[in-house]
C-alpha positions in Angstrom: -5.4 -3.6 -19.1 -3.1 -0.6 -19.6 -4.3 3.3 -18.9 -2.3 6.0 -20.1 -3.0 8.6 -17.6 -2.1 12.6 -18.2 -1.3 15.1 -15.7 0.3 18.3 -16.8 0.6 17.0 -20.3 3.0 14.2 -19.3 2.2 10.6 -20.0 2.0 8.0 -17.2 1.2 4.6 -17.5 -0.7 2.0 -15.1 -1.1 -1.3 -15.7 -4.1 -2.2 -14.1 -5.9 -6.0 -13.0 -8.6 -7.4 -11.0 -6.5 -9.7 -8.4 -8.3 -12.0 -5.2 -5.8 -11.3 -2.2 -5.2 -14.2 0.3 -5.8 -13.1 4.1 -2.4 -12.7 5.6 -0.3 -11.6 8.9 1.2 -8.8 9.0 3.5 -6.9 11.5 3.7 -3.2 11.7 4.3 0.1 13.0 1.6 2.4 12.9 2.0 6.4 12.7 -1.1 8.6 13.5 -0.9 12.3 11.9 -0.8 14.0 9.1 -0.5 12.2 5.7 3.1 13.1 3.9 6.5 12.7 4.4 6.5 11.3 7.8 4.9 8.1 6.5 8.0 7.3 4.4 9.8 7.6 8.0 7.9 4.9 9.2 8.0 3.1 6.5 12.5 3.2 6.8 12.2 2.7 10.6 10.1 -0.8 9.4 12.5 -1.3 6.9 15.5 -0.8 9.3 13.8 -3.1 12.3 13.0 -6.1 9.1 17.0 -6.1 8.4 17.9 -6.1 11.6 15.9 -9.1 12.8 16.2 -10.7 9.3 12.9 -10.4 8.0 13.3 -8.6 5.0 14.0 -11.1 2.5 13.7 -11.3 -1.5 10.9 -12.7 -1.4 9.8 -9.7 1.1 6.6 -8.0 0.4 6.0 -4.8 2.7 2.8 -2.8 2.6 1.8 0.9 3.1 -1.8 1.6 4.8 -3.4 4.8 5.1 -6.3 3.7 6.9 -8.2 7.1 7.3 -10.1 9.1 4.7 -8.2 12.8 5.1 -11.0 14.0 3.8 -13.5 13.2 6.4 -10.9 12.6 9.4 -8.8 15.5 10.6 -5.0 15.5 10.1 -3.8 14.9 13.4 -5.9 11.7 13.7 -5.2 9.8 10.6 -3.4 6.5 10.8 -1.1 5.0 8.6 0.4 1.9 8.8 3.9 0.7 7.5 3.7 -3.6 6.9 5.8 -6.5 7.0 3.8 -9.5 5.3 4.9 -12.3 8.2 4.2 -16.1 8.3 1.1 -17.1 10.8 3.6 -18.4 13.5 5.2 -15.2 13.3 6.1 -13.4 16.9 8.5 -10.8 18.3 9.0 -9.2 21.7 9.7 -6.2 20.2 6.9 -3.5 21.7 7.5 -1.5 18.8 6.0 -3.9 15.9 2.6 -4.9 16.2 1.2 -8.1 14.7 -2.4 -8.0 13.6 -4.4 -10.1 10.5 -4.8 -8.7 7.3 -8.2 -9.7 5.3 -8.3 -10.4 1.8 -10.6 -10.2 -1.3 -11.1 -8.7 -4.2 -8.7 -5.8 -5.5 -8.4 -3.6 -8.2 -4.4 -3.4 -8.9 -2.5 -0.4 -10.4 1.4 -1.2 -11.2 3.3 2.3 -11.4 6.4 2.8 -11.4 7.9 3.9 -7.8 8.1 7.4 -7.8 6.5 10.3 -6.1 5.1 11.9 -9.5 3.7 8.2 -10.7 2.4 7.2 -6.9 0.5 10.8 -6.9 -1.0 10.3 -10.3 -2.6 6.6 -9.5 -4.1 7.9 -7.0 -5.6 10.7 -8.6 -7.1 9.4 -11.5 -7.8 5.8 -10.2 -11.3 6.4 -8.1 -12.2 7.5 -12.1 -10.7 4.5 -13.4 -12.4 1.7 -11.1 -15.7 3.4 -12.0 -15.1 3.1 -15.5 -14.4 -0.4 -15.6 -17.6 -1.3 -13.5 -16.5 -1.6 -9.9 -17.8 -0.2 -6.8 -15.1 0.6 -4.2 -15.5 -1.5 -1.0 -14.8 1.3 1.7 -14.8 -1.5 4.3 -11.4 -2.3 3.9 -8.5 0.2 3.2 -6.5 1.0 0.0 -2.7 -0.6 0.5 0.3 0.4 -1.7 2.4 -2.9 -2.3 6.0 -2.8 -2.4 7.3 -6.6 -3.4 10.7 -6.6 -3.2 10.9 -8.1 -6.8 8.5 -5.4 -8.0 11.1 -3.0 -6.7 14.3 -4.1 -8.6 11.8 -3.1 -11.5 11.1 0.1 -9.9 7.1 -0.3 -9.8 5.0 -0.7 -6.5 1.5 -1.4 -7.0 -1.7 0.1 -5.6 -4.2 -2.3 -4.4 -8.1 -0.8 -4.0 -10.6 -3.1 -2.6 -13.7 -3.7 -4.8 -17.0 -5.1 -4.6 
């Protein structure tokens, strides 16, 4: 399905499906503060740590979880968490990259392209969006922004909501 989104009279499209995620490993750094720019910092210092160790590959598919509502949790204590999808076996003695397990289930998936302007605009029209095509949000589980490497060539990441 494809939305045309407007924001300031500019047209943005989504491409938006249903999808069944696979549980998953993942290893990762998290930040707790403020939502913004500092996020992207960890998200580089992941980045930086996955080429040095040769973990980022072209197949490579990192992940971006804010798992606080900045609504309801105050700035300072919001926690966002910059991923590495990693194989089940996977280990490091690094102390600064956790591992941890990753559920799965059912998402509702936005393809954007990877900008700032496109990223913002997903996420402010598609609370709206799942509603209209009959899905409940599943709160139990955080939204993830999914950067596959081959999604990135392309420049589009995806937004992933979980849904019920």
């Amino acid at each position: 399905m494809l939305y045309i989104c407007r924001k300031n009279y500019k047209q943005i499209k989504m491409d938006t499906r249903t999808e069944t995620m696979h549980p998953c490993s993942i290893a990762y750094i998290r930040r707790t503060g403020a939502y913004g720019i500092e996020c992207k910092t960890v998200m580089e210092q992941l980045k930086s740590w996955a080429k040095q160790t040769n973990n980022l590959k072209d197949d490579s598919i990192i992940l971006g979880i804010a798992l606080d509502n900045p609504e309801v949790t105050i700035p300072e204590s919001c926690r966002y968490d910059a991923c590495l999808v990693v194989s089940n076996d996977f280990h490091t003695d690094d102390n600064d990259i956790l591992t941890r397990e990753l559920c799965g289930g059912k998402y509702c998936v936005f393809t954007v392209d990877h900008t700032t302007e496109s990223i913002q605009q997903a996420w402010s029209t598609m609370f709206t969006d799942i509603s209209t095509l009959g899905y409940t949000i599943d709160f139990s589980k955080p939204i993830i922004e999914r950067y596959a490497m081959k999604m990135i060539r392309k420049h589009l990441c995806e937004i992933c909501v979980p849904i019920r």
